[in-house]
Structure formats: C-alpha cells, structure tokens
N, C-alpha and C positions, 0 to 999 in steps of 0.2 A: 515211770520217772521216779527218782529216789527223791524220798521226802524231801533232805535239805535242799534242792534242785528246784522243787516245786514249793517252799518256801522261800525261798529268794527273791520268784519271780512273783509272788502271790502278794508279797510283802511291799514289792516295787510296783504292781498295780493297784495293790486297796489305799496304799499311802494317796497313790494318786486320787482313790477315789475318792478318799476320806477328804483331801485336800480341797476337791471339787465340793463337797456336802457341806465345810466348813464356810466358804465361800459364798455356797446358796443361803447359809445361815446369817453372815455376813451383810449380805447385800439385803435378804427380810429384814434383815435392823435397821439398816439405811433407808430402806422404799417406806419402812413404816414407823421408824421412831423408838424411841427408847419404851413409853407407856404403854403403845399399841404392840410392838412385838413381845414385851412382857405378857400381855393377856392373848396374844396369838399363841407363841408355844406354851403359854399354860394352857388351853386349848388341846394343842397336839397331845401334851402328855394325857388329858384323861383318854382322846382318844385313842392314845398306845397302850391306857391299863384295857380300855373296853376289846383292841386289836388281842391284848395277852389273851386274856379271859376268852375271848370266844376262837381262839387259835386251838386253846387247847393244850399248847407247848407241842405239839402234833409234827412238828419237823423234828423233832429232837427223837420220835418213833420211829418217823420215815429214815433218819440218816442211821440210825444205828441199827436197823434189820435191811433197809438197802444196802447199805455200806458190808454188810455179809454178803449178800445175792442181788446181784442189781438185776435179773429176772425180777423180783418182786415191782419193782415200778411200773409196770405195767398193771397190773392188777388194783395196785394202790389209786393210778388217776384214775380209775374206773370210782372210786367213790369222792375223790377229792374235787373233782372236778362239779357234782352237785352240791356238794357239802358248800364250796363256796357259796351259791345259787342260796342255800339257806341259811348262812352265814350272812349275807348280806341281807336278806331279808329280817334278821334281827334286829340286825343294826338300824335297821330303819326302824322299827318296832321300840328300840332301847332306845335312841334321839330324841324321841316326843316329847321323856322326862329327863329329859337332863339340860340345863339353859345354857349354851356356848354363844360367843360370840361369831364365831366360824357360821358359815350358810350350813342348811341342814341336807341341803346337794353335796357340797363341797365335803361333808362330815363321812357320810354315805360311801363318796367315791375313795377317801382317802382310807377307810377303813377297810375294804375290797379290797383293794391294791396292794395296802400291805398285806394283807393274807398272803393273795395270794403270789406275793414277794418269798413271804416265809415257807411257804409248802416249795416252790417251785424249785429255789434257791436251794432246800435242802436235797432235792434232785443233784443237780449239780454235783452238790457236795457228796453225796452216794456216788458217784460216777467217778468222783476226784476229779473233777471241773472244774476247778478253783480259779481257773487262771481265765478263762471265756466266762465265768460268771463274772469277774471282774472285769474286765476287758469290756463286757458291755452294761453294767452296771456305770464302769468313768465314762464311754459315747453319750449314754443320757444323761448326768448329772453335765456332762460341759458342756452339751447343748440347755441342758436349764440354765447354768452358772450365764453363759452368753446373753441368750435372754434378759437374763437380770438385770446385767449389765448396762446391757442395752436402755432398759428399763429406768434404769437407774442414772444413767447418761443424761439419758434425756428428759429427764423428771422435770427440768424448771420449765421445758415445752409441750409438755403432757397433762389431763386431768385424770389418768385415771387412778382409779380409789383404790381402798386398802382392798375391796372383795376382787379386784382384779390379781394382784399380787400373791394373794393367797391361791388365785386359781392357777396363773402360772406354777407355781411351789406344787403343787396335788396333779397337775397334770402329767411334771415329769413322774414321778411314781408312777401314777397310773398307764404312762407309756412302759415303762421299764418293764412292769409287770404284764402289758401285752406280748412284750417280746419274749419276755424268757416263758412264759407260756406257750409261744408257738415253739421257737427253739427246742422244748423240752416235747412238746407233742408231734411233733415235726420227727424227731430225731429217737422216738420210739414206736412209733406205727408198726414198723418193719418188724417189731422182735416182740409184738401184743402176746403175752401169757394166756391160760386158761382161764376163763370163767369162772373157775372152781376152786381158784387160789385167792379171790376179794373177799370175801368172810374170813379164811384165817389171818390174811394179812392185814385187813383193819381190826382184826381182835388184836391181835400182837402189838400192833403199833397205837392202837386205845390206850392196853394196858401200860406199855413204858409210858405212854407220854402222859396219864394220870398223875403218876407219880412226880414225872419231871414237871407237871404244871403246878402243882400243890408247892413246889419247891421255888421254881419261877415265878409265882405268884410272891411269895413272900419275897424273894430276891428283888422283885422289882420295885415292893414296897419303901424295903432297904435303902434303895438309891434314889426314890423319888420322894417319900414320905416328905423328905424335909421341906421339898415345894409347900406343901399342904400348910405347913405351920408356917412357913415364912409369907404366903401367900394369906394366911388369917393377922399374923402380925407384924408386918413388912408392909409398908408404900408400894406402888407398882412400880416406882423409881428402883426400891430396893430390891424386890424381886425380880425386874429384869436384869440388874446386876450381878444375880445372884444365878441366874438363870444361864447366863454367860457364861461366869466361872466352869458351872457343872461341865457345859457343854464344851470349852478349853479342855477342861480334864478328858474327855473324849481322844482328846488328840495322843492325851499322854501315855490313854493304856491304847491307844489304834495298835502296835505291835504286840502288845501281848492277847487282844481280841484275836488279829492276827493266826498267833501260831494258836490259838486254842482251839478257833473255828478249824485248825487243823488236825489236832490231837485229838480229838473227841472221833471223825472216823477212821484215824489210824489205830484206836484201842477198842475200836470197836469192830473194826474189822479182822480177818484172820491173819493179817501180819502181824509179826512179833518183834517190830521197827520201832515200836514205841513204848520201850522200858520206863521203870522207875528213873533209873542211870541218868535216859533219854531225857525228861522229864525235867528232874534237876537240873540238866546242862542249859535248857532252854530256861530254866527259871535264873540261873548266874546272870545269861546274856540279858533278860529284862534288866536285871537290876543295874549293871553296867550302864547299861544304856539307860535308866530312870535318871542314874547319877549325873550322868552326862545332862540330859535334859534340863534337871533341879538346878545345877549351878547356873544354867544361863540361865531361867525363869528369873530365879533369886535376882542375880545383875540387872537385870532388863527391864521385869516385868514393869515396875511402876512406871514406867513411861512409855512400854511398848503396848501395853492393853489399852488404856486410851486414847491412843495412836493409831491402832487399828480400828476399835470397836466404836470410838467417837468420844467426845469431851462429857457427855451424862455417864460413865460409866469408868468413872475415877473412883468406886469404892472396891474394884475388881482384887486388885494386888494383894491386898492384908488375908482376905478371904481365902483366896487362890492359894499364898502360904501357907494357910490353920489346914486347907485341903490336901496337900501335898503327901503326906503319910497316908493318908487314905487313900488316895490314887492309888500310890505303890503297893500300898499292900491288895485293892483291889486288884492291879495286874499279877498277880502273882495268884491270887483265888482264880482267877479267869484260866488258868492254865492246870491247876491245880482240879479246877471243879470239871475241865473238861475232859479229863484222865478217870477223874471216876465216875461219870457218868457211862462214859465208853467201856469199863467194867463194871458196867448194873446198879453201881454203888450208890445211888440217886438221895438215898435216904440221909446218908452223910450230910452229901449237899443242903437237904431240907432241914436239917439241926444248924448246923454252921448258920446258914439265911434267918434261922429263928432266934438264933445267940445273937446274931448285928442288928435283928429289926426290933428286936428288946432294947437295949442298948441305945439305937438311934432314935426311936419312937421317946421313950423315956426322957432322954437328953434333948430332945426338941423343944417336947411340953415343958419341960422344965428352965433350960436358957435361952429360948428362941424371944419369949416376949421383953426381957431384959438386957438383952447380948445380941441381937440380930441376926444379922447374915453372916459377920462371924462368927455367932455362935452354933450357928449352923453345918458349917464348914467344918469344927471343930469337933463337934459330936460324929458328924459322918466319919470323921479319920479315924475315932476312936472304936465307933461301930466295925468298918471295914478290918480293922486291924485285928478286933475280937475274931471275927471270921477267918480272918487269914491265921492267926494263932492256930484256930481250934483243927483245921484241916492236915495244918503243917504236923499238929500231933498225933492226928487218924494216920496222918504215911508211915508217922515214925510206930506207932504201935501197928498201923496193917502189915504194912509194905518192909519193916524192921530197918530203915533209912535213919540218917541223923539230920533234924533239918539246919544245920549248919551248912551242909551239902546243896541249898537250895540258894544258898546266898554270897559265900566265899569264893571268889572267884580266879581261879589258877590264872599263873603269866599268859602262858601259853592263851590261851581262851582270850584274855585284854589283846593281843597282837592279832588273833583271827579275827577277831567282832569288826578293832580297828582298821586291819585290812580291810576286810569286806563292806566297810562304811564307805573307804576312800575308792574302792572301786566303783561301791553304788552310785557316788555323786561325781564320779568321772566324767565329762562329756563321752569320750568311748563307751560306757556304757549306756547300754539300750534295753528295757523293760522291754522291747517288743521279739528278743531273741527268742 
C-alpha cells in the first residue's frame, strides 16, 4: 500500500484512538478530582520514566532491523518474550523504594503492559501494520472510555474509591497488551526462523537501541522535567492544571506523532519513498494544520477548557498560550527526529534533546518558583524550539535543504490538505475502507 494511502487511513484511526485516550483521561479527572488525579498521573509519569529506562528504547531496534527483514521477528520474540518475565521482576524489586500513591499491584501491572505495548506494537510497525495496531488499540480504549462512563454516570449511586478507578484505567492496558501479543505470536508461528539468528539479532538491536535510549532518556526528561519543579513549587491545584495543559498539547502534535511513527520505518527500510523532499512536504502540512488549530484554541480556549475539564481548572488558557510555540516546534522535531533516526543518525537526535534539556532544566529552576505554571509553559516553548532550530540546521548542512522548505507552504498543498480535511469529516467517509 502506498505511504500516503496508509497515512490517511492511520491518521483517521489514531485520531480516533487518541480521542478515545483523551476521554479516559477525561473521565480519571471527573471519577477522581482535580487533587487526586494531579497526584495520580504524577504517578503514571514516574512510572513511564521507570517503563523508559527499563524498555531500553528496544522497539526503536526492533523496527529499524525488522523493518529491513521481517524474517528477523521471529528470532527476536525468542528473547523478548523472557526479557519481559525479567523486566517485570525489576519493577517489583525498583517499587519497594520508591513511595507512590498508586497500589504496588496496580504499579507492577501497569509497568508490564506497557512494555510489553512497546515491543509488540513495534512488530506491527516492522510489518507496516499501522492500520490493525490501530484498529485494535481504539476496540480497547472504547471499551475502557464506556466503562468510565459508566463509572462515572453513576457515581452519586456507587461507593467505589479512587483504587478502583485507577484499576479500571491499568486494566485496559494491560488487556490491549494481551492481545497484540497473541495477535503478533499467533501470526508468526507459521514463518519461526532459525535458532542461530537470536544472538545476532539481539546484538544488533542492543546496539541501536543503546544509543536511541541515551537519546530518549534525555528527550523524555525534556518534556517531563517541568512536572518535577512545578510539582516541588506549584499547589496540587496548580499542577494538576498544569498537567492538563501538557496532555491537550498531546492532541496538538497527535498528527505529527502520526506521520513520524510512520517515517521512521519507511527511512529505515529499503524504500526510497521517503526523501528529504518527502520530509519537508509533510512538515508544510503540520504546520498548516498547527495554524488551523492555534487560531481556534486562541478564540475558545478560555472558556472551552473549563468547560470540558471542570470549573478547578480555570488557570489552563494563559499556560496552554505561553505553550503553543513549543507544541509546534515539537511537532515538527517529531518528524524531523524520525527521519534520522531511520538513517542511524541517532547521535544528532541525542545533542538536539541535550540543547532543550539545558535550556528547560535551567529555566525551570530559575522561573518556576516566581512565575508558576506559566512560567513553566514558557520555558518549555523556548526549550522545544532550541531543538527544533538545531535539527532544522543538521538537514540544511547534512541533507544541503533550506529550511524555509519545511515551512512555506505552496497554493497548491493549502487546497490538497483542505480537500483532504473536507473529505475526512464527510459523513461518506469511512475509516473503516
């Protein structure tokens, strides 16, 4: 199937799915409060640094030597499949010291799950599966969202507590992730490789994804660091505020996550579908569509965020503003960073992440305790934008591109994007063709 074919439809199921994730986010705020869901997904994030760290960055191995020979996946589950087994056993070993509010079951399971989300998923994505990893990634999340719902319906006739909510929220994970495990072991029994191909091909994929973790590692600091300082000098009022924001921002770059989770194994595969040219054109259509986006936030937002989010979370708008250039320029790194990684280029990535985490670390300690949650918001735009700069200059001295090319965006290109918009929210259009 031809890339833009397989982006259209990809793009029309993760929306959904992301729709569905923001929802279950959503409804956690309502079943548990402004306070309590601030110190619940502070919660999640350490255990998404502890999920990074013991993941390895190990998918970003798997997709870029599968995504050459998808013979290799077979050989690979031969070690991935214990590696979990002692992946989890860490995690229970790393929970003793560390004090969460979350159950130390519930910590366990959730950390497992995402694993092995991240390994399984990047299967998928070697096969170019985009479209049935999505497809059953939105069946679970709307069967969670329902629940909640439900949940949430009928709260003024229910007692149960906050540890029940939280286990709903960790059980869909941890369903998602039985299935795409059977799905993925199910659907290569039949085509099992030699026995004598598991050694090179966890050496191979150690080595990239060493690299890619050192990088990821700091990347994630980047975007999460400023919890930590808003979280030492910020109310739990203000950090769950604050915590909102980020995760709206999710929404804004969900299309450029999109095409990059796509771009990363088309450049690292043997087609040669994914130029610089290629690259750039997909970076115009972000930005178009960011613009599109910012003008209605700009209109709206003050009265739409605590509208949706609830009447405690009226300091969202100003922040969400001061963030907006950072968005942008992170969707634009997102697509950018997934080009070179897909050419080995991983080192780049790991300078640029240590240019932003300078910058945002620095400006945290320094305005976070006087300036708040907006000055939080503000530092991260200026962080992300360093990054996006530095990258946009590696193309132009690697690649010999002008990155004006990444931004300027031809007639022609405004009438396709808008086409393509007005057919996507057609009723005659169907995600499911």
């Amino acid at each position: 199937m031809h890339f833009n074919t397989i982006l259209k439809h990809t793009i029309a199921w993760k929306m959904m799915n992301t729709i569905l994730v923001f929802l279950i986010n959503l409804l956690l705020v309502r079943l548990l409060g402004v306070a309590a869901s601030g110190d619940f997904f502070y919660d999640i994030t350490v255990l998404s640094f502890i999920i990074l760290v013991l993941s390895w960055c190990l998918e970003s191995g798997i997709t870029y030597y599968a995504s050459k020979d998808n013979k290799l996946i077979a050989p690979v589950l031969f070690f991935i499949l214990p590696l979990l087994l002692l992946q989890g056993a860490v995690a229970v070993a790393l929970l003793k010291y560390i004090r969460l509010g979350i159950s130390g079951n519930l910590a366990v399971l959730f950390i497992i799950s995402n694993l092995a989300i991240i390994y399984f998923s990047a299967f998928f994505y070697a096969k170019k599966k985009f479209i049935q990893f999505n497809m059953i990634s939105s069946g679970v999340n709307f069967t969670t969202t329902l629940l909640l719902f439900f949940l949430w319906y009928s709260k003024k006739n229910m007692s149960a507590g906050e540890g029940f909510y939280q286990l709903i929220f960790v059980a869909g994970i941890a369903l998602l992730a039985a299935i795409l495990i059977i799905t993925i072991l199910t659907g290569t029994k039949k085509n099992m490789a030699a026995t004598d191909h598991i050694l090179p091909a966890a050496k191979d994929i150690f080595t990239y994804s060493s690299i890619a973790f050192v990088s990821n590692i700091v990347f994630f600091l980047v975007i999460r660091i400023d919890y930590f300082f808003v979280q030492q000098y910020c109310s739990p009022f203000l950090l769950s505020n604050y915590i909102q924001v980020s995760k709206f921002g999710q929404l804004l770059i969900l299309v450029p996550s999109i095409i990059g989770s796509l771009v990363f194994p088309y450049s690292a595969g043997k087609t040669e579908e994914m130029t610089v040219n290629k690259v750039q054109q997909l970076c115009r259509a972000v930005t178009f569509i960011f613009i599109s986006f910012t003008v209605v936030i700009v209109l709206t937002g003050y009265w739409l965020l605590p509208w949706v989010f609830g009447p405690g979370f009226n300091l969202m708008y100003v922040a969400l503003l001061l963030y907006l250039p950072g968005f942008f320029s992170l969707s634009i790194v997102t697509i950018l960073a997934a080009h070179l990684s897909g050419k080995k280029m991983l080192k780049a990535n790991m300078v640029a992440s240590l240019l932003a985490l300078a910058i945002v670390a620095a400006g945290d300690a320094l305005l976070i305790p006087a300036g708040g949650i907006n000055a939080a918001a503000a530092v991260s735009s200026i962080g992300y934008t360093g990054c996006c700069v530095y990258l946009l200059w590696l193309f132009k001295a690697r690649f010999n591109c002008s990155p004006q090319d990444f931004f300027i965006i031809e007639k022609q290109e405004i009438k396709y994007i808008a086409g393509y918009c007005k057919k996507f929210i057609s009723p005659s259009t169907s995600a499911t063709h």
